[in-house]
N, C-alpha and C positions, 0 to 999 in steps of 0.2 A: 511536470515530469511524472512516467509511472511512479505508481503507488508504492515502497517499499516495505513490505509489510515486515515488522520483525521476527525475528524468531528465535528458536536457541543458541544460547550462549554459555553453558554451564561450565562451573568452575574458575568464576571473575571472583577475587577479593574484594570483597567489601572494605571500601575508604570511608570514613564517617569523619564528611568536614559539609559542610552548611554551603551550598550553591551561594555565588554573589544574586542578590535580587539585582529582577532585571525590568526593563520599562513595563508597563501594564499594553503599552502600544507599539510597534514600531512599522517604518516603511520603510523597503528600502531596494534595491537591486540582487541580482542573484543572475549566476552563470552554472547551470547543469549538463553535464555531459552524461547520456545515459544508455547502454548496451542491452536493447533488448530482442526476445522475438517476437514478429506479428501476432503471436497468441501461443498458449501455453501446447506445448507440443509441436510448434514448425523449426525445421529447422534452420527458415529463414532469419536472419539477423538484422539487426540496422543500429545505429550509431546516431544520437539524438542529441544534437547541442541546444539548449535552451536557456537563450537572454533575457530573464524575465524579471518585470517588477514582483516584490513578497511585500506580504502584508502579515503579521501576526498581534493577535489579540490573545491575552493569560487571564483574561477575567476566571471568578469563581463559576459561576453557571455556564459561560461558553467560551469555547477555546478555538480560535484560529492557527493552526503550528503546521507542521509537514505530516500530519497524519491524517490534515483534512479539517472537517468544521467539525467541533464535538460540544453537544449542549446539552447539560444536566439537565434529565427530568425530573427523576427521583431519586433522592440518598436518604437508605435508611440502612445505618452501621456500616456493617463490611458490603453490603449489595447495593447496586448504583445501576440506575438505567438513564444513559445516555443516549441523544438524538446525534448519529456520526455520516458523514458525508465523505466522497472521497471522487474525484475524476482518475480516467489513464487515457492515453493514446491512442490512436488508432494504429493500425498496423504500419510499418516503418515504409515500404511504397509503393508501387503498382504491383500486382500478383505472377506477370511473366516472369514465369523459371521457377517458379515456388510452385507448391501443391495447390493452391489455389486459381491456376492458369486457370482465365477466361469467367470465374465466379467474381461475383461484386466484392466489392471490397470493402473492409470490416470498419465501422464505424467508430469512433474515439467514442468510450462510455462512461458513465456518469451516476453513481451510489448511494440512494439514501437508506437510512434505518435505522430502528433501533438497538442497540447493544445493550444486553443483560451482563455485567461488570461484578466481581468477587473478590474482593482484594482480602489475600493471603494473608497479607503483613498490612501493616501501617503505611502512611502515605505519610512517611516521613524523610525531608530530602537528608543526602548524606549515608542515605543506608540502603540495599539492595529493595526493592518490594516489586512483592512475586503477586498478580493475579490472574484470575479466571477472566476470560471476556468471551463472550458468544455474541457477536455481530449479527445481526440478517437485514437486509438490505435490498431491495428494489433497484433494478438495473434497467437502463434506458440507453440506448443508442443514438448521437446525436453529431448533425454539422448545423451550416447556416442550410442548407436544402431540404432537410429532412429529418427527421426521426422513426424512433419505433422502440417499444418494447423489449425486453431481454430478456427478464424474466428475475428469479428472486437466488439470493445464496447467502448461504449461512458459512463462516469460518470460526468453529469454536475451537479457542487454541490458549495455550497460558504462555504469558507474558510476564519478563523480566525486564527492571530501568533502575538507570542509576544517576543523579547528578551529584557531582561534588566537583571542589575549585585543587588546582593545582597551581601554589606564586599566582601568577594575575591571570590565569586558565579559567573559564568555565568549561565543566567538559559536562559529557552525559553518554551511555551506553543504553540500549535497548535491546532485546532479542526476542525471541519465542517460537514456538511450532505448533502444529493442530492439522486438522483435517477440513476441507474443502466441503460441500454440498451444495445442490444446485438442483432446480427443477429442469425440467426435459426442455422448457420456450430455450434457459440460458446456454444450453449443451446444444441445444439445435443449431443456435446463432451460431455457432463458430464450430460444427463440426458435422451439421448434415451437410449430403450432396445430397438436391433435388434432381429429378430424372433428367432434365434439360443440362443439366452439368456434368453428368455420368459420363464417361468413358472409359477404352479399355484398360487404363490402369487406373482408375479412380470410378470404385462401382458408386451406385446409388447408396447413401445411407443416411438411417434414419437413429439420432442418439435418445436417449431416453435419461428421465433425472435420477438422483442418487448421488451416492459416493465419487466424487471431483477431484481428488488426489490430497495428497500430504505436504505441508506447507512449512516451512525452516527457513530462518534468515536471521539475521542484527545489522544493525545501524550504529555509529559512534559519530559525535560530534564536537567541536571546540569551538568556544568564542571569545574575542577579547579585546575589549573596546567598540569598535565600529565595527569590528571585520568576524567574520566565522566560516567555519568551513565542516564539512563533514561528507560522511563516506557510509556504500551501505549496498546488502543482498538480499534476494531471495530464491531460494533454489524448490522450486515443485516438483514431486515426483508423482508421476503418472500411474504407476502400475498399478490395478485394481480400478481403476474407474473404468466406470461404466461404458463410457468412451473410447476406450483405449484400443478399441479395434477398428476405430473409423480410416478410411485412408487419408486424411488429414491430419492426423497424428503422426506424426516422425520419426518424433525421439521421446526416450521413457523418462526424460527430464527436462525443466527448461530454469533457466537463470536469469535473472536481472539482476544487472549492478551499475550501480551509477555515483558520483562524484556531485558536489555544491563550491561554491564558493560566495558569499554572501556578503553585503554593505550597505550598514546600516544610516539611512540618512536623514531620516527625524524616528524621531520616538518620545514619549509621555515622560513627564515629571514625576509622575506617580509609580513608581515602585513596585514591581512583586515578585518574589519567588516562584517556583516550578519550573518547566521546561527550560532547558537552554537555549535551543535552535529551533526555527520552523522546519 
């Protein structure tokens, strides 16, 4: 499913009760329903059911969860550089009647790099911890036919989470906001027209990199026993990028929001605290 990046949430009380530890491993099924658009700025929509096997790993050094692969390089005190991975979708289906009539169709992509991590507070569960992350990452376009390059982007944003149990609940909240950036390959991918694709209402253009928009959302989850479920946004707003005058762009904002339902059906003996949910 796309990526639900979190974002702000302010003004959650702090519960300070001890998340239940949870398998170090688990595998299991998952039903996602997810509302998004073909790319940030269409005002094309589509509706994504996804029946898919989940995998999650809670180890110390690498973390399998729903935010992607995340594998400690370096921890020294409050600063942490992390190796984070993340896929999303390709556009929801053929381009007839969207802004993209007759142009190729945008390839499902794929994120690696490294993130420069700051943590505010403690990483201790039961209580709010607020930190700094600055992502940057390498982007790749890719099916079984083909691939190609996208280019690189950075989202420096601060980030709030919470786990604590409620009776036989685990639950957890996420959130955060920041700013987008991006070199001119990644703004090209999804928002030039080459002259072969020009027409009278769709001129030629050519985008450039820089400032990618503003970035806000949260995530909330619950689990308990076999079964979990959780719910979650992001809303980007466009104004000020550098892009914003392509005729591909539509709307001065775009949302994603999507739904899980999870079942867990082997997992590890072995025990551990942290995250709730994938």
């Amino acid at each position: 499913m796309k990526k639900l990046v979190v974002a702000t949430l302010l003004g959650c009380a702090s519960i300070a009760a001890q998340a239940d530890p949870r398998p170090l491993w688990e595998f299991g099924m998952s039903v996602s329903l997810l509302e998004h658009p073909d790319y940030r700025g269409s005002s094309h929509y589509g509706f994504t059911p996804l029946p898919l096997p989940y995998f999650v790993y809670r180890g110390d050094k690498l973390r399998v969860t729903r935010d992607g692969v995340r594998a400690q390089l370096v921890q020294r005190q409050r600063w942490h550089v992390d190796l984070s991975a993340a896929a999303s979708l390709p556009n929801s289906g053929k381009n007839e009647g969207t802004a993209r009539e007759g142009m190729p169709r945008l390839l499902p992509t794929f994120e690696v790099g490294p993130s420069l991590d700051y943590w505010i507070t403690d990483d201790t569960p039961g209580q709010i911890q607020w930190r700094v992350r600055v992502p940057v990452r390498a982007v790749a376009g890719f099916n079984i036919k083909r691939s190609r390059r996208v280019g690189f982007l950075a989202y420096p944003h601060l980030q709030a989470n919470e786990v604590f149990t409620r009776g036989h609940w685990n639950l957890q909240w996420s959130a955060g906001a920041g700013a987008l950036w991006a070199e001119h390959d990644y703004h090209e991918y999804f928002y030039n027209v080459e002259p072969q694709y020009a027409t009278q209402t769709r001129p030629e253009y050519h985008a450039r990199g820089g400032y990618s928009g503003a970035r806000a959302g949260a995530f909330f989850s619950a689990s308990r026993g076999r079964f979990g479920f959780g719910a979650g946004f992001t809303d980007d707003w466009l104004d000020g990028a550098v892009f914003r005058d392509s005729p591909l762009v539509e709307r001065r904002n775009s949302i994603v929001a999507g739904v899980y339902v999870v079942y867990r059906i082997f997992g590890s003996k072995e025990m551990v605290g942290g995250e709730v949910m994938p």
